[in-house]
C-alpha positions in Angstrom: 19.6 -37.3 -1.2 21.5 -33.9 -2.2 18.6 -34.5 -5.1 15.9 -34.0 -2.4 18.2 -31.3 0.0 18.5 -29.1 -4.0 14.6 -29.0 -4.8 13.9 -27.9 -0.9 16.5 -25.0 -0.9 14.9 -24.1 -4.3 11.6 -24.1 -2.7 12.6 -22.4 0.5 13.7 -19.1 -1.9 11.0 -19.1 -4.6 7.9 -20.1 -2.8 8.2 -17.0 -0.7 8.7 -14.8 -3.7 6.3 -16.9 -5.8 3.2 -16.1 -3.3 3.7 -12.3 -3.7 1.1 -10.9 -5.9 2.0 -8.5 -9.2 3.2 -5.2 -8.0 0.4 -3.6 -9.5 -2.4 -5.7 -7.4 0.2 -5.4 -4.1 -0.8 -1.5 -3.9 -4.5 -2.4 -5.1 -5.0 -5.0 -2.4 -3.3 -2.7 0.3 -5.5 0.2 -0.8 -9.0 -1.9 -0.2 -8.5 -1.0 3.7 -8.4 2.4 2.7 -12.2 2.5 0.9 -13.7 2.5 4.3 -12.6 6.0 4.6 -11.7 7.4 1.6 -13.8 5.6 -0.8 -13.5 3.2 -3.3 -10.2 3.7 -5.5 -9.9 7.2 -4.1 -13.3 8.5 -4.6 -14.8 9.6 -2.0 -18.9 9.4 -1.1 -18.5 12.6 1.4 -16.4 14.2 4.1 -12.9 13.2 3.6 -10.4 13.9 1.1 -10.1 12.1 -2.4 -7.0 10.9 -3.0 -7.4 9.5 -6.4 -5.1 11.2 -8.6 -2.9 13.1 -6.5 0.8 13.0 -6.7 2.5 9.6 -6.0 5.2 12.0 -4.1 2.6 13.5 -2.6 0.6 10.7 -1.2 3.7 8.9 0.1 5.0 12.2 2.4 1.5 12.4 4.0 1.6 8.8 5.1 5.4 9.2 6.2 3.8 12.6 7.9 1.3 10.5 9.7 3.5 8.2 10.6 6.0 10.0 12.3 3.5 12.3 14.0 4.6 15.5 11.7 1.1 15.7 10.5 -2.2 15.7 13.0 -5.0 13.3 12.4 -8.2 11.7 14.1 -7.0 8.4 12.5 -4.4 8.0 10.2 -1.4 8.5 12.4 -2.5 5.0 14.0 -3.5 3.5 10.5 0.2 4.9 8.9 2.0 3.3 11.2 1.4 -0.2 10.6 2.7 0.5 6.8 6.0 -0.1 6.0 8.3 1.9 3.1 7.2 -0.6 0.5 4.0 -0.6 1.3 3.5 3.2 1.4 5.5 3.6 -2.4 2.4 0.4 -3.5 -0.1 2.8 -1.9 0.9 5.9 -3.0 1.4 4.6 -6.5 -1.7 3.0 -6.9 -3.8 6.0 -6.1 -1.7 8.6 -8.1 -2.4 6.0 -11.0 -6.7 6.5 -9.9 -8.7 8.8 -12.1 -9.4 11.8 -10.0 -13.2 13.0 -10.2 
């Protein structure tokens, strides 16, 4: 019995931290929501900025900025908001780390 009660407090902490994907895919899989708009990677086809490339600083204060209503947007003051600070830092440094055109 405290055989069975050991292997399911083991699997209560790691599964949780076992079904998190790399860090590096975390930002790449948040960042696929972004390619409607700004293109895939960072890139993009027309009209909006590129963000590929551009500071991981950088990128991180303009979503905080949208998110807290500091900077003015159509869009991405809604969008910013559902991110969280973990999820902005995976964002921000998976585009910084995007080859710029």
């Amino acid at each position: 019995m405290k055989r069975q009660l050991l292997a399911a407090a083991l699997a209560a902490v790691c599964l949780p931290v076992m079904g998190q994907p790399p860090a590096a895919d975390f930002g790449r899989n948040l960042a696929a929501a972004c390619a409607v708009c700004h293109g895939t990677n960072g890139i993009n086809a027309g009209g909006l900025p590129d963000i590929a490339g551009m500071p991981r600083d950088y990128i991180a204060q303009q979503m905080r900025d949208f998110r807290d209503g500091r900077r003015p947007a159509t869009i991405m003051h809604q969008i910013a908001k559902g991110y969280t600070e973990p999820q902005i830092a995976a964002l921000a440094e998976f585009f910084a780390t995007q080859k710029a055109r």
